[in-house]
C-alpha positions in Angstrom: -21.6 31.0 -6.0 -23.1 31.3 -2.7 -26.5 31.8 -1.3 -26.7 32.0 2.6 -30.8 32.6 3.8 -31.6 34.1 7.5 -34.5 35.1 9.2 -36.5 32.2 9.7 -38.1 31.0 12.8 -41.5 30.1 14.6 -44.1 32.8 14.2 -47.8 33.3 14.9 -50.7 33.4 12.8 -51.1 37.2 11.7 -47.2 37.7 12.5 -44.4 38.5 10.1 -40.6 37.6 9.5 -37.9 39.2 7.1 -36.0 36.7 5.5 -32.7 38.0 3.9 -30.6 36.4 1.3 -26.5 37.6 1.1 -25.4 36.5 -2.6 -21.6 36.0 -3.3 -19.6 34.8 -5.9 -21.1 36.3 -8.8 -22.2 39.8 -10.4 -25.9 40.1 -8.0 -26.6 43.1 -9.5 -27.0 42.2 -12.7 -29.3 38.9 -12.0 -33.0 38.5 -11.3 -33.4 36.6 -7.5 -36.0 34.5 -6.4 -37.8 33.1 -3.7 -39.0 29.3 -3.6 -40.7 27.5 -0.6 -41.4 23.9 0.0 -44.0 22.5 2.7 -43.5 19.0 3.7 -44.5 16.3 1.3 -45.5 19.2 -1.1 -43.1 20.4 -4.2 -41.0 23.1 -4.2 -42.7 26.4 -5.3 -42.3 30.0 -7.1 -43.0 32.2 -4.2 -41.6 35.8 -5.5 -38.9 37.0 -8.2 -37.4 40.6 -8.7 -35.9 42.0 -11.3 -31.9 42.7 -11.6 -32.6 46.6 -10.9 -35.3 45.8 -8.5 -38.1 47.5 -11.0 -40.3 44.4 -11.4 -41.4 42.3 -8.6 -43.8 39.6 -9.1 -45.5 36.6 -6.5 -47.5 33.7 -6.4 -51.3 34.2 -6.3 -51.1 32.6 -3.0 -48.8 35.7 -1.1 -49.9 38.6 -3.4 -50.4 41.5 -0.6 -48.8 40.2 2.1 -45.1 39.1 1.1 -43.2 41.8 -0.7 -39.5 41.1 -2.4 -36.9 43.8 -2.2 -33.1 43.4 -3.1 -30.0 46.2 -1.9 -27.2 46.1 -4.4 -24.8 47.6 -2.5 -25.2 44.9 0.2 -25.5 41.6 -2.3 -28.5 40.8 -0.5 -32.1 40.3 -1.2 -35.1 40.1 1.3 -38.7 38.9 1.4 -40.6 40.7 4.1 -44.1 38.3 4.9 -47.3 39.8 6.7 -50.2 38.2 7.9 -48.5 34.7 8.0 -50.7 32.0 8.2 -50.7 28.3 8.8 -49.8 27.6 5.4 -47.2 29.4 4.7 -45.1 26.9 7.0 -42.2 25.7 4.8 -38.6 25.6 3.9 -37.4 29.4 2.1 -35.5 29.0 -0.1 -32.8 31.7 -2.3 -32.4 31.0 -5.8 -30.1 32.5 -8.7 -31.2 31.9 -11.6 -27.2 32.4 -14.0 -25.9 31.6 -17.1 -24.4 28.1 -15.6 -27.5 27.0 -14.2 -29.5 27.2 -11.3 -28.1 27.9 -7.4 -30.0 27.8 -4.2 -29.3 28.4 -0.9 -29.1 26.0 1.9 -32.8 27.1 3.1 -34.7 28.7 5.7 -37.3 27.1 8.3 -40.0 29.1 8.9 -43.4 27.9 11.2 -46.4 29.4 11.3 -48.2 28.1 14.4 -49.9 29.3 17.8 
């Protein structure tokens, strides 16, 4: 299994970044994917999850309305698009799999909110 994050970077306040995910090793389409993040000195958190089919999406209180979670099949690959990024949302992105032998993550993605 392996989970390889892109997109992250240094962004302003008010900007937005697409983070993708590109799954391998297993059968993507029939798993739910998620998104953690962890901030420096902070625990890792839930940020969004979507559904195997893509049908139900659901988010941390803290994004609802500005982050959405999307997955393409066809391309093993899922995506969290964030809006209106803000200070806090610095932190570590992380791709998870949640599978039948346990949890997998990938290696992370840096992204800094910041003017």
């Amino acid at each position: 299994v392996q989970l390889v994050e892109s997109g992250g970077g240094l962004v302003q306040p008010g900007g937005s970044l697409r983070l993708s995910c590109v799954a391998s090793g297993f059968t993507f389409s029939r798993y739910g994917m998620s998104w953690y993040r962890q901030a420096p000195g902070k625990e890792r958190e839930s940020v969004a999850h979507i559904t195997p089919a893509g049908g139900r999406t659901n988010y941390a209180d803290s994004v609802k309305g500005r982050f959405t979670i999307s997955r393409d099949n066809a391309k093993n690959t899922v995506y969290l698009q964030m809006n209106s990024l803000k200070p806090e949302d610095t932190a570590v992105y992380y791709c998870n799999a949640r599978l039948v032998a346990g949890d997998y993550w990938g290696q992370g993605t840096q992204v800094t909110v910041s003017s």
